[in-house]
C-alpha positions as CSV (number, residue, x, y, z in Angstrom):
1,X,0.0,0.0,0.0
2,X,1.5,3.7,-0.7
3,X,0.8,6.5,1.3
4,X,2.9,10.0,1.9
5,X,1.5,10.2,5.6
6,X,-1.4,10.0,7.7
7,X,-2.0,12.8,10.3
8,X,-3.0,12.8,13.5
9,X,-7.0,12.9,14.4
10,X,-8.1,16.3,14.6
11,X,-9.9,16.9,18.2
12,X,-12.6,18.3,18.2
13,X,-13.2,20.9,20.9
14,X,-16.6,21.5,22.2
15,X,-17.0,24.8,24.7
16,X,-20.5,25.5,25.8
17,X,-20.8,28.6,28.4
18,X,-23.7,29.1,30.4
19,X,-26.4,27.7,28.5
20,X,-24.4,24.7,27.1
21,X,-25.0,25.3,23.8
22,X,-23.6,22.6,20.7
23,X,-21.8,22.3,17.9
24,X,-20.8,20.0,15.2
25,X,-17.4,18.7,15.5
26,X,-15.3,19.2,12.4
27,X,-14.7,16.5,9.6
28,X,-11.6,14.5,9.9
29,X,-9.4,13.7,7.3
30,X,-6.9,11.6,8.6
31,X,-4.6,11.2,5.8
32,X,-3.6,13.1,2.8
33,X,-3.6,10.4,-0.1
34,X,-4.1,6.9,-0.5
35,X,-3.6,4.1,-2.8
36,X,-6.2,2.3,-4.1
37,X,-5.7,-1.3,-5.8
38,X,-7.9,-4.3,-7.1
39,X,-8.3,-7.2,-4.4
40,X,-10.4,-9.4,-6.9
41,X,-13.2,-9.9,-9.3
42,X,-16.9,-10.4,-8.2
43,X,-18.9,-13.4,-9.0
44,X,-21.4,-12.7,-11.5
45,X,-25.1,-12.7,-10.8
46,X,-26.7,-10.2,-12.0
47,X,-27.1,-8.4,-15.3
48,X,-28.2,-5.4,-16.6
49,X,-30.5,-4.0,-19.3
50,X,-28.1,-2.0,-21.6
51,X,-29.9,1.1,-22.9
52,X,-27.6,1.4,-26.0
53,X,-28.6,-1.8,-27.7
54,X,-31.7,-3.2,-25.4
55,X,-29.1,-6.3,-24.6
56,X,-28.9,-7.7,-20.8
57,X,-25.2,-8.1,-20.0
58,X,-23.5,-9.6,-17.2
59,X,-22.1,-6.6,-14.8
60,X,-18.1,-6.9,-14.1
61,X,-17.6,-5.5,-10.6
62,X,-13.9,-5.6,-9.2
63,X,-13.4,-5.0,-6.0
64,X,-11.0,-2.7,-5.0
65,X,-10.3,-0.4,-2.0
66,X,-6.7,0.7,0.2
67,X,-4.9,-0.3,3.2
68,X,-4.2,1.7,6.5
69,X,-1.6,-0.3,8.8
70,X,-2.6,-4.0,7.4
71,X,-6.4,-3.3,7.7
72,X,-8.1,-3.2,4.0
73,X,-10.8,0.2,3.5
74,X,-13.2,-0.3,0.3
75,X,-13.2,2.2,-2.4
76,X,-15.9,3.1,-4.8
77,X,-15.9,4.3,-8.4
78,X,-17.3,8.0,-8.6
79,X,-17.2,8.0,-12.5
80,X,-18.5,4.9,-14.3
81,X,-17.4,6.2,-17.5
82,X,-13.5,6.4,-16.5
83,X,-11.2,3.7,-16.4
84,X,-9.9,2.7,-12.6
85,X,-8.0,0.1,-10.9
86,X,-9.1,-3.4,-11.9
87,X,-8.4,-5.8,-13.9
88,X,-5.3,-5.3,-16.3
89,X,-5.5,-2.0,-14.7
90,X,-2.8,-1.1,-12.2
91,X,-3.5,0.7,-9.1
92,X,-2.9,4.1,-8.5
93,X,-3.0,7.0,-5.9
94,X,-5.7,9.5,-5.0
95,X,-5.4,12.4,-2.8
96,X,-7.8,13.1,-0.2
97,X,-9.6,16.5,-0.7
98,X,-12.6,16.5,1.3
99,X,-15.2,14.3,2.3
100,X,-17.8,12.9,0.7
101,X,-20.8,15.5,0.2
102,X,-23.2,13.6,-1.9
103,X,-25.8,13.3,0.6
104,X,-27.6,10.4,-1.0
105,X,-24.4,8.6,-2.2
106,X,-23.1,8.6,1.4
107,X,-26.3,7.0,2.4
108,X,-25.9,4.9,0.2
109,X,-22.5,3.5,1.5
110,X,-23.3,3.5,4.8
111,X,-26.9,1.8,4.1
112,X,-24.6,-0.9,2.3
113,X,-21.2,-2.5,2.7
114,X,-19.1,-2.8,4.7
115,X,-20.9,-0.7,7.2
116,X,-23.8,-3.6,6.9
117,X,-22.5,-6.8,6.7
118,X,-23.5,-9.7,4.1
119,X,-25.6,-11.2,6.4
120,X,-27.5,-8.0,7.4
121,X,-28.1,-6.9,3.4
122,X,-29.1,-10.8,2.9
123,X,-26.5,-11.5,0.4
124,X,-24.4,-14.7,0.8
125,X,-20.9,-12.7,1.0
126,X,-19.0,-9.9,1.1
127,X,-18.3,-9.6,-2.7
128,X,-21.8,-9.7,-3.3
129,X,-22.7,-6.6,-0.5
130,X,-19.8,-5.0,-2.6
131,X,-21.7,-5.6,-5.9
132,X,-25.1,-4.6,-4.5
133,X,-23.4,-1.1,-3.1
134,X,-21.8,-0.1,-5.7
135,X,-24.8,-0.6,-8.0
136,X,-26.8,1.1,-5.7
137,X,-24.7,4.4,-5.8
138,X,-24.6,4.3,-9.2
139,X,-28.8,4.2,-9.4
140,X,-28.6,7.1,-6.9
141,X,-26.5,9.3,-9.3
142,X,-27.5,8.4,-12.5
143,X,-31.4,8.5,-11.2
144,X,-31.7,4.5,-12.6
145,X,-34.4,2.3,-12.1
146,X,-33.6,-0.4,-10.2
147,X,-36.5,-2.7,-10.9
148,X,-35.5,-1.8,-14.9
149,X,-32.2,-2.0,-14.8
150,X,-31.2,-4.9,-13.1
151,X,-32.3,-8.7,-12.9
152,X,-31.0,-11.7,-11.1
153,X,-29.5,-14.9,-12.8
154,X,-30.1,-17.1,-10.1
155,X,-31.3,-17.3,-6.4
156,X,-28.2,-15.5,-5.2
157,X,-28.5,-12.3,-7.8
158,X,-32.0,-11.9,-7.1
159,X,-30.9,-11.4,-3.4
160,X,-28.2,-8.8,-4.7
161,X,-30.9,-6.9,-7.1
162,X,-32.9,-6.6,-3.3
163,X,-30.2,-5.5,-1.7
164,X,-29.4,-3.0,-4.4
165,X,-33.5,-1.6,-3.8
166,X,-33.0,-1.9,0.2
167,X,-29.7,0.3,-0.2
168,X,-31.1,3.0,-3.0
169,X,-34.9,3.2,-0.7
170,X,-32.8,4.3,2.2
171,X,-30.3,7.0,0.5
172,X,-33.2,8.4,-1.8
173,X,-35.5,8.7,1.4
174,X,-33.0,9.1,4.6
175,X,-32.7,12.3,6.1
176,X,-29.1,12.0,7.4
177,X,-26.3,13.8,6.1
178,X,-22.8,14.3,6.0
179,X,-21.6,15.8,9.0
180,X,-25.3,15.7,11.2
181,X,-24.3,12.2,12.3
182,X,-20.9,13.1,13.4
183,X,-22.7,15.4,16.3
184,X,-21.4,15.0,19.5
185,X,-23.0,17.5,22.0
186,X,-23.4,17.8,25.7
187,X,-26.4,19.5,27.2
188,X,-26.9,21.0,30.5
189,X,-29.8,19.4,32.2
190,X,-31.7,21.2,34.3
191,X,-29.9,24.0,37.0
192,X,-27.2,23.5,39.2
193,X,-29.1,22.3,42.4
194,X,-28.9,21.1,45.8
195,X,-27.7,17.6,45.7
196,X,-27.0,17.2,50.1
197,X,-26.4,19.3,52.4
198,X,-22.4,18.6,51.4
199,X,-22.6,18.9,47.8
200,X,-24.5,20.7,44.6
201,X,-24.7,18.5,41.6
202,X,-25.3,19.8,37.5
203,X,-26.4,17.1,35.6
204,X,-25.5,16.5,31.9
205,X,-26.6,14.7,28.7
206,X,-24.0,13.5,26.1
207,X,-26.0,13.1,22.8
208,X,-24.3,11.3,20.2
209,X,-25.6,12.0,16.3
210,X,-24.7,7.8,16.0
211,X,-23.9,4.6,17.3
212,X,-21.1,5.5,20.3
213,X,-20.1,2.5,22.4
214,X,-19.4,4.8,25.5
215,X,-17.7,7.7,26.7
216,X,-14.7,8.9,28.9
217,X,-14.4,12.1,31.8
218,X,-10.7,12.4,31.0
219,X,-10.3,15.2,33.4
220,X,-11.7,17.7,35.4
221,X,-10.0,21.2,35.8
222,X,-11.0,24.6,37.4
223,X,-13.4,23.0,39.7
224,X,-13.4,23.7,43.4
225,X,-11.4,21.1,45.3
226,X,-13.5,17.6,45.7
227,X,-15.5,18.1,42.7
228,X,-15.8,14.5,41.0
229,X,-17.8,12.8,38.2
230,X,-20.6,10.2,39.5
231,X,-23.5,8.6,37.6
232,X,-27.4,9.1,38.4
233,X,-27.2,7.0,41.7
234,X,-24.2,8.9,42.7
235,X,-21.6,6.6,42.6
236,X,-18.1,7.6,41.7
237,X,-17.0,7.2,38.3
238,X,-15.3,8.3,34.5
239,X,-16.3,5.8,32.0
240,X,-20.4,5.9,30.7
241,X,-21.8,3.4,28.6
242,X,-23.4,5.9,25.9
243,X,-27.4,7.3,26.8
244,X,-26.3,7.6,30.4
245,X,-25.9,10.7,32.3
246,X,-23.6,12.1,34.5
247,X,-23.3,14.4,37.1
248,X,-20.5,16.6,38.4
249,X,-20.5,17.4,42.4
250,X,-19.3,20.5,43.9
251,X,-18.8,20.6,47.5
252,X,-20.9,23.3,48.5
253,X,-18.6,25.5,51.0
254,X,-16.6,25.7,48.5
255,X,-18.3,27.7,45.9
256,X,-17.1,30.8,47.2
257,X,-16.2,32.6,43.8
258,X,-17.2,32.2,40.4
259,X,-15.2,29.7,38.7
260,X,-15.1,27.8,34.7
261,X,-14.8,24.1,35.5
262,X,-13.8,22.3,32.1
263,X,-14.6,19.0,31.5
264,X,-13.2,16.9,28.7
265,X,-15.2,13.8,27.3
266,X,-14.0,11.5,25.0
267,X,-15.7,8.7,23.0
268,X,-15.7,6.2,20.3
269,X,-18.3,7.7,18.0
270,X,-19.8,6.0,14.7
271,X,-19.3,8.8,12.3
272,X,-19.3,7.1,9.3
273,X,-16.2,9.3,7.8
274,X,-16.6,8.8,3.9
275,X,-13.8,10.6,2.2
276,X,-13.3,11.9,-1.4
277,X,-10.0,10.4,-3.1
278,X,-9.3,12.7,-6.3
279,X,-7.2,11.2,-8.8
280,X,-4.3,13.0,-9.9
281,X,-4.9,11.8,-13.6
282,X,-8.1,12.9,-14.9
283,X,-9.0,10.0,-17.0
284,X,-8.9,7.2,-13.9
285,X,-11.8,7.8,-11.8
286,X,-12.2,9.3,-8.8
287,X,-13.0,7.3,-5.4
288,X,-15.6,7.1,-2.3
289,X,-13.3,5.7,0.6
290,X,-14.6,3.8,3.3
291,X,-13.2,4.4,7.0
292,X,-13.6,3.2,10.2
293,X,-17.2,3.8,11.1
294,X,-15.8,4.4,14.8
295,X,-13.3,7.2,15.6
296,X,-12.1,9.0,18.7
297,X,-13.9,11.8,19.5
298,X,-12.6,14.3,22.6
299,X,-14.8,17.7,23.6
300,X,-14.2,20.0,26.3
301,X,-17.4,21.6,28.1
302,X,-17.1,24.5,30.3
303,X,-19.4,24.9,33.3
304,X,-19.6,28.7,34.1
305,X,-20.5,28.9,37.8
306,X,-22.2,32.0,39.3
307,X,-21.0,31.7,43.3
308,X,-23.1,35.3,43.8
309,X,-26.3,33.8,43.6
310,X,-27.8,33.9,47.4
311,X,-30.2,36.6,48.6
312,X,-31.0,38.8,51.1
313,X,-34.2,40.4,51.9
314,X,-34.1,43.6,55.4
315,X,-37.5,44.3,56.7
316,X,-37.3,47.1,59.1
317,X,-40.4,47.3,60.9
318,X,-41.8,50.2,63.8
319,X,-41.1,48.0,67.4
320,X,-44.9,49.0,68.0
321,X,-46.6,48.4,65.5
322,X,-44.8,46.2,63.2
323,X,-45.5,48.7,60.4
324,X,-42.9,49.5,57.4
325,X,-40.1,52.2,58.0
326,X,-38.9,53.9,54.9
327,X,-35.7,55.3,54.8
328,X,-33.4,53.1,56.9
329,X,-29.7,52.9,55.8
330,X,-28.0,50.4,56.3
331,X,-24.0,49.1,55.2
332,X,-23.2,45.7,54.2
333,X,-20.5,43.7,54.2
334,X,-18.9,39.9,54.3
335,X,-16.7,39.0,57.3
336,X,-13.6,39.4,55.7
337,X,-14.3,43.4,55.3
338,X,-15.4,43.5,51.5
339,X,-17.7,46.2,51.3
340,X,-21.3,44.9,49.8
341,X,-22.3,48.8,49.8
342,X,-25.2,51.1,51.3
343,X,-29.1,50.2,50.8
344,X,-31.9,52.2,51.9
345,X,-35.4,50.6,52.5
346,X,-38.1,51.5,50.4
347,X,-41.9,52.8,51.2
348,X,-42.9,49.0,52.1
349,X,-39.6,48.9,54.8
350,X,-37.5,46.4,52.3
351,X,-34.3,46.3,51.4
352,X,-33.4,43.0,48.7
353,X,-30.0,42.6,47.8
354,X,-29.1,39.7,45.2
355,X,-26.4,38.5,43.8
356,X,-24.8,37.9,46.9
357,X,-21.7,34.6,47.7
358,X,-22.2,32.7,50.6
359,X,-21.0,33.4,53.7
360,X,-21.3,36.2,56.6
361,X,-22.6,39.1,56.7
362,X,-22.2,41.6,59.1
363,X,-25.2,44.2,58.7
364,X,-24.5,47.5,60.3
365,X,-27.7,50.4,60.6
366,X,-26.5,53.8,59.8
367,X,-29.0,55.9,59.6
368,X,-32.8,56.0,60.5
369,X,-35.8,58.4,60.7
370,X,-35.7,61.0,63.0
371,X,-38.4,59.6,65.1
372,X,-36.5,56.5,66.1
373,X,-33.6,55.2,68.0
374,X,-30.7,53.9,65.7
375,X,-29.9,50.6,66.8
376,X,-26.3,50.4,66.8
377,X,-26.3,46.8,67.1
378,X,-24.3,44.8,64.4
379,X,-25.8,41.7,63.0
380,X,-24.3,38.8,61.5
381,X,-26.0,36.6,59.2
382,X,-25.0,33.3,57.3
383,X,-25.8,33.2,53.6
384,X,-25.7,29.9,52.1
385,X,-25.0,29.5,48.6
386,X,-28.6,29.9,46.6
387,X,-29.9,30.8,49.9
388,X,-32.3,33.5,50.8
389,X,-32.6,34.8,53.8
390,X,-35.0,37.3,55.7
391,X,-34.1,39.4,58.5
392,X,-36.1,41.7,60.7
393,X,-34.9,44.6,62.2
394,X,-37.2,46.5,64.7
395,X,-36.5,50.4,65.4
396,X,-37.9,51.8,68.7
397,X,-39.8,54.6,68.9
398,X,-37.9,58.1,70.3
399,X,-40.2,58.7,73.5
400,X,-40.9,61.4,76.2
401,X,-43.2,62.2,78.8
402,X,-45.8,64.7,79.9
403,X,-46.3,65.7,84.0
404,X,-49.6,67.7,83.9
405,X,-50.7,70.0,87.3
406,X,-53.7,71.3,87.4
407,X,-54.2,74.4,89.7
408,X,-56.9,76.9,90.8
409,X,-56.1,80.3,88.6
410,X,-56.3,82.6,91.9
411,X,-54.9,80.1,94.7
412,X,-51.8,77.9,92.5
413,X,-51.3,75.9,96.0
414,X,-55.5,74.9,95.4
415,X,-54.9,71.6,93.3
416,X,-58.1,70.5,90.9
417,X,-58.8,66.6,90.8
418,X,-61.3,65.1,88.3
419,X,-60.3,67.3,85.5
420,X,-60.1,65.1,81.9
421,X,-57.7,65.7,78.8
422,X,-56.9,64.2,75.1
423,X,-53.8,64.3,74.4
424,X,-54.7,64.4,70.5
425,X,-51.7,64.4,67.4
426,X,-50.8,67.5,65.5
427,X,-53.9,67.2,63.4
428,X,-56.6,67.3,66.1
429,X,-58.3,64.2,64.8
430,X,-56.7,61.4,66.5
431,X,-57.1,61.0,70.4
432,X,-53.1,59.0,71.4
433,X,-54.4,59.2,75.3
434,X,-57.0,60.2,77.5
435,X,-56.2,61.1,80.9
436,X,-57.6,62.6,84.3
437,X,-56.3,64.3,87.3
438,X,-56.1,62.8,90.3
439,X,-56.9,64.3,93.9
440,X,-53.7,65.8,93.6
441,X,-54.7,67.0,90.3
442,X,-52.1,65.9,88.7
443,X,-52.0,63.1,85.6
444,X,-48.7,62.1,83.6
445,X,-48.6,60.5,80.1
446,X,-45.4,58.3,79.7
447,X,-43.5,57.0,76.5
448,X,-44.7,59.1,73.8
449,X,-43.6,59.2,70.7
450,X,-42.1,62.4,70.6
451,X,-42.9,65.3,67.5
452,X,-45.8,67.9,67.8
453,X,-49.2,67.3,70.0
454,X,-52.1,69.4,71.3
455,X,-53.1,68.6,74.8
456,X,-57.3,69.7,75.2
457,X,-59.1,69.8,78.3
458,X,-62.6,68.3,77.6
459,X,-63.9,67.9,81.5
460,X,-63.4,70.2,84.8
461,X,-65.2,71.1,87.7
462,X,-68.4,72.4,87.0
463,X,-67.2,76.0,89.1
464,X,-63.9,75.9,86.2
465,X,-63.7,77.2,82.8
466,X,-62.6,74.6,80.1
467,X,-58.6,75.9,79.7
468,X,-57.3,76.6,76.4
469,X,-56.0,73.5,74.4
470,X,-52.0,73.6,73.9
471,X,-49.5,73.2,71.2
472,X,-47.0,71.2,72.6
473,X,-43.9,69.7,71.7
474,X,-42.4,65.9,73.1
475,X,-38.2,65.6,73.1
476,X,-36.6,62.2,73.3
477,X,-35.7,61.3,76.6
478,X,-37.4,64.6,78.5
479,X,-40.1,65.1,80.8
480,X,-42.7,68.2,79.7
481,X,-43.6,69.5,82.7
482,X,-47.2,71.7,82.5
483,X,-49.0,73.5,85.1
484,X,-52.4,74.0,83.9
485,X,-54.4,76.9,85.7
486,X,-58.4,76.9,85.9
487,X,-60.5,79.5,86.0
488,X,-63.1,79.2,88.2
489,X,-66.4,80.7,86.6
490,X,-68.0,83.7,88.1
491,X,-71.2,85.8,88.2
492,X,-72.6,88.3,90.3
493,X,-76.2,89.2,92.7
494,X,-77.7,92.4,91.6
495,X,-80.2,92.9,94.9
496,X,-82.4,95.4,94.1
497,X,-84.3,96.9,97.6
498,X,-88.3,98.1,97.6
499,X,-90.5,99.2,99.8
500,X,-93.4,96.8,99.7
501,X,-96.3,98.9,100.4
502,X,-96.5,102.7,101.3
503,X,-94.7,103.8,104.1
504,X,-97.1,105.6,106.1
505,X,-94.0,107.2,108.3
506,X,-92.0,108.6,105.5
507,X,-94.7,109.3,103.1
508,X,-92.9,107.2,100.4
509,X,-95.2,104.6,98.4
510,X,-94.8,101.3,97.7
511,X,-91.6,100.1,95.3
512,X,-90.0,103.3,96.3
513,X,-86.1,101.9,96.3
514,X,-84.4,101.6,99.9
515,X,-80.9,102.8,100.1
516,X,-78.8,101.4,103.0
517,X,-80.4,98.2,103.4
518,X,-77.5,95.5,104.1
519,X,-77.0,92.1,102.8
520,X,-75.0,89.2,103.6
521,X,-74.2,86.6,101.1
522,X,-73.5,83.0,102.0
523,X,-71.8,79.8,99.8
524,X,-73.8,76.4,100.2
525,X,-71.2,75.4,103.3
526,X,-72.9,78.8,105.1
527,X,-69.4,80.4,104.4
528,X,-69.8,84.5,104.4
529,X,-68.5,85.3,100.7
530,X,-69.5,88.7,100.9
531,X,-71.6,92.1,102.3
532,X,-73.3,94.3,100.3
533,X,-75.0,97.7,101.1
534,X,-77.6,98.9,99.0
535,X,-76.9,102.7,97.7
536,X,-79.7,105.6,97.1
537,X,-81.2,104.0,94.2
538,X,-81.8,100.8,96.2
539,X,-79.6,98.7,94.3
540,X,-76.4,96.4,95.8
541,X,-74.4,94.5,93.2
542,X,-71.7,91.7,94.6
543,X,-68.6,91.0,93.7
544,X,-67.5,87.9,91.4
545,X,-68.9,85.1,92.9
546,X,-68.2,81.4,91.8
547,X,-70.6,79.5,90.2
548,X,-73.0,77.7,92.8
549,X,-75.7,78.2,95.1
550,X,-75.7,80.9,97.3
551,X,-77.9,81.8,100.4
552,X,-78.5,85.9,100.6
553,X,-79.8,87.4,104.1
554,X,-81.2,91.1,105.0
555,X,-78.9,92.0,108.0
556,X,-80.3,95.9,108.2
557,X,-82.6,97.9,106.5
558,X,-84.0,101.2,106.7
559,X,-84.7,103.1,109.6
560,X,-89.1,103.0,108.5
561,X,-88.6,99.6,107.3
562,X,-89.2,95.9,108.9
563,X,-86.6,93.4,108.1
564,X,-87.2,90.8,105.7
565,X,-86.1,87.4,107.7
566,X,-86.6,85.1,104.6
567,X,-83.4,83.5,103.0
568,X,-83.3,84.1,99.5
569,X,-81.9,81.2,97.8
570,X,-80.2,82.0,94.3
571,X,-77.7,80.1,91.5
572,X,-75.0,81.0,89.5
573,X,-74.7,78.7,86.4
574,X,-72.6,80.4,84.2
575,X,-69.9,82.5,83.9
576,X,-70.8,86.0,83.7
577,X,-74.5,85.7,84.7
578,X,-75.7,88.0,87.2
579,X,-78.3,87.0,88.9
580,X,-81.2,90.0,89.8
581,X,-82.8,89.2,93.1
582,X,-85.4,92.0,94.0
583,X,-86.8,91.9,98.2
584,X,-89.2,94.3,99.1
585,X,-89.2,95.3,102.7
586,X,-92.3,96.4,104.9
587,X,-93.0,99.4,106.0
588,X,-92.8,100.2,109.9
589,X,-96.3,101.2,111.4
590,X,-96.2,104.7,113.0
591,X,-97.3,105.1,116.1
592,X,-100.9,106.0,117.4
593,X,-101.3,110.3,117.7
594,X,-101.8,111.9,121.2
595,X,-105.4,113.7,121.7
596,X,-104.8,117.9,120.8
597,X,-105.1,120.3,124.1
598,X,-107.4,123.0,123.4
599,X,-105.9,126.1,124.2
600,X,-107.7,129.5,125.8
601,X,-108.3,132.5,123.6
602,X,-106.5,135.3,124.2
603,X,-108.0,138.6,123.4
604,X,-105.3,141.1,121.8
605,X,-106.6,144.7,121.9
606,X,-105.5,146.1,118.1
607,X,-102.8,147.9,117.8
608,X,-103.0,151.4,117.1
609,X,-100.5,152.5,114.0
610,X,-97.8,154.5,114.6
611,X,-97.3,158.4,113.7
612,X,-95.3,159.0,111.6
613,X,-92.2,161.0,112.8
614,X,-90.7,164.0,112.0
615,X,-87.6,164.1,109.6
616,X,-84.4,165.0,111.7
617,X,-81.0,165.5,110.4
618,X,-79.7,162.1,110.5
């Protein structure tokens, strides 16, 4: 056999990133030329119908092929109409161009011999399966009939002319090509998931365009120490039989960073490699040459692992009232100091951070609304790879207090118990606490939030005025201190003093006012609250008397008048009322007259007028 040199196999490298996507591998041409020679003439059983002359003639099929290191490849004729090696015919060399990329002429070889054996085309030997596939390529590029062209002579040609249909049926109406059936791809199954608490697993599918016997994990690179091939069950191993999956396992602490792992595969894959022999004369034919329907195949597949996949969701909630807090900022970072950055939480009180490597984190709060207490406390978390984690983070409430006295407006030192407040928010609409003075009038309000409040009085002593409600103002960590003064509520007794009837003594008649006339006023413990003296027009108005009932008595009158004994019983209700009390007083009866004395005349003699006088000098 002469040959210049055979090369090496081309590998054939797969990569697939992320989503493990394939590809074809390359064709192989493992040698550059090759000589073909004649091994033998075929019996003859089977002839064909020549078209020139309409005469059936015995076919002449040689069989001829080339040698590779002892081991005998069959060739076929491309060119029936050029001369080849056979026969008288010497053999001769052909270089090795390409492959084969007739479509339905490489079905045809690989439908026929010596891909399928004699007994599996049903022809009694090999030279016949030669006979039956060369006659079948020819029908498949000269478009022939095969039911018209050919007939058997005997028992054992008619078996040949079936082959020959069998073999054009399946390249006329197969689907594979050159190249499709040399696929060799690896696909991802599924996600990298949780295989134990030890280890994560990715599965994978090795998907073989044809027959493989089984493949090889030759190595394993750029995985995290103790990663290791195992099948389904999990049991440790390299070699597959081919249809079965593997799995790769990744000890879980240690995906830590983002890592490629490369794994190579090799496998003995039936390819069918059907090269194209060029003669270097152009009047000898060309050939089809048969290989080794197995070859070595190797790919590489790269696993692109993302170790920041774990999450972390920060729900900062009021301590109260396990509402959201907007706002909140918070740092993160991973034990060894590598800053994660700064998050604030949003309207709903979240903070989510993805992308995250397993691990610790410390979580430190920075800054928080001006109402609450920063919690200074650092927290540590553990993240586990794919994990996600939620953490709460309560904020107390900034609080202060509110001491309330409640005093009498003219006597401070006269505490008021009973009296009732809302402490409402700076709106007026919402009541936080209702409180009330106790008996010494004092109430207190503790832990409130602090900001802006108004502080109403809605109940005193019925003798008080409702105080004025208050803007007031809570600090964190302070006491507001209020001393609330009551007004008490005041009116006043307008006495107005008549004479009752006429007053025989002084002439005056009746509802004639009495000046002078004195009054004493008295609370409802008989406490003396004041004296009032009527004036000239018989009016005596008091001074500001508390609201209540009050007891008036007539301690003098005038000097022609009878006392009026009765207690006159009167109310305040209001502030400001003045209450008109009118008391008429009887007159005094004068005493009885004494009888007139008569008294004697007395005669006065008349009394002569005077002269009148002479003038004199003075």
């Amino acid at each position: 056999m002469k040959f210049k040199k055979i090369l090496n196999i081309i590998l054939v490298v797969f990569i697939f990133i992320n989503t493990f996507q394939s590809y074809a591998n390359a064709n192989i041409i493992p040698m550059e030329e090759v000589y073909i020679e004649d091994f033998g003439e075929c019996e003859r059983h089977i002839q064909y119908h020549r078209e020139s002359d309409g005469v059936w003639s015995y076919i002449i099929t040689n069989m001829v092929g080339y040698k590779i290191d002892g081991k005998l490849h069959y060739a076929y004729c491309m060119q029936r109409d050029r001369k080849g090696a056979g026969g008288e015919a010497d053999g001769y060399n052909v270089k090795i161009s390409d492959m084969l990329k007739n479509s339905e002429v490489w079905r045809a070889i690989i439908n026929g011999f010596p891909y399928k054996t004699a007994e599996e085309l049903d022809v009694k030997n090999d030279q016949d399966a030669f006979v039956a596939t060369k006659q079948a390529i020819y029908c498949v590029m000269y478009g022939w009939n095969v039911d018209l062209r050919y007939v058997g002579v005997d028992d054992e040609g008619w078996r040949i002319v079936d082959a020959i249909r069998r073999i054009v049926n399946s390249a006329r109406n197969g689907t594979d090509t050159p190249g499709k059936t040399n696929l060799f791809t690896i696909n991802k199954i599924g996600e990298l998931k949780k295989e134990s608490d030890q280890y994560y697993s990715q599965e994978f599918e090795v998907h073989n365009g044809a027959e493989m016997e089984s493949y090889e994990i030759t190595n394993i690179k750029n995985f995290p120490t103790g990663s290791f091939s195992v099948d389904m069950n999990n049991n440790k191993r390299t070699i597959f039989t081919s249809g079965k999956n593997f799995k790769i396992l990744i000890p879980t602490d240690k995906i830590i960073e983002n890592f490629d792992g490369i794994v190579t595969i090799s496998g003995k894959l039936k390819t069918y490699p059907i090269f194209y022999g060029e003669s270097y004369d152009k009047e000898r034919q060309d050939y089809a040459l048969t290989y080794d329907a197995f070859e070595n195949i190797s790919a590489e597949a790269i696993l692109k692992i993302n170790a920041y996949k774990s999450k972390l969701k920060i729900y900062k909630i009021d301590s109260e009232t396990n509402k959201p807090i907007e706002g909140v900022e918070f740092n993160f970072k991973y034990n060894n100091g590598k800053n994660i950055g700064n998050y604030k939480t949003d309207k709903n009180g979240i903070i989510e951070i993805n992308n995250l490597r397993q691990g610790k984190i410390v979580i430190t709060e920075i800054k928080t609304q001006n109402q609450y207490i920063l919690d200074e406390n650092k927290r540590e978390i553990i993240l586990e790879y794919e994990g996600e984690k939620e953490v709460k983070i309560e904020n107390s409430r900034k609080k202060g207090n509110i001491n309330i006295l409640k005093v009498d407006k003219d006597d401070n030192k006269a505490t008021i118990e009973g009296v009732e407040f809302d402490l409402l928010d700076s709106t007026g609409k919402n009541i936080i606490k209702h409180v009330k003075t106790d008996k010494n009038g004092k109430a207190e309000i503790k832990n409130l939030d602090i900001g802006k409040y108004i502080l109403r009085e809605t109940k005193t002593r019925k003798e008080y005025k409702i105080a004025l409600e208050q803007n007031i103002t809570i600090e964190w960590g302070k006491t507001l201190n209020l001393t609330i003064e009551n007004e008490k509520m005041k009116g006043k007794v307008k006495i107005t003093k008549i004479s009752e009837d006429d007053n025989l003594i002084t002439g005056e008649v009746a509802g004639t006012p009495i000046a002078n006339v004195k009054f004493e006023i008295y609370d409802d413990s008989e406490k003396l609250v004041d004296t009032l003296i009527t004036k000239a027009d018989g009016i005596a108005i008091s001074k500001d008397l508390v609201v209540g009932k009050y007891i008036v008595k007539e301690k003098e009158t005038g000097k022609y008048y009878e006392i009026n004994e009765k207690n006159f019983e009167i109310e305040i209700t209001k502030n400001g009322e003045v209450v008109d009390l009118t008391i008429s007083n009887k007159s005094k009866t004068p005493p009885p007259e004494k009888p007139k004395e008569e008294t004697p005349k007395i005669e006065v003699p008349p009394i002569e007028p005077i002269k009148k006088l002479p003038v004199t000098g003075y």
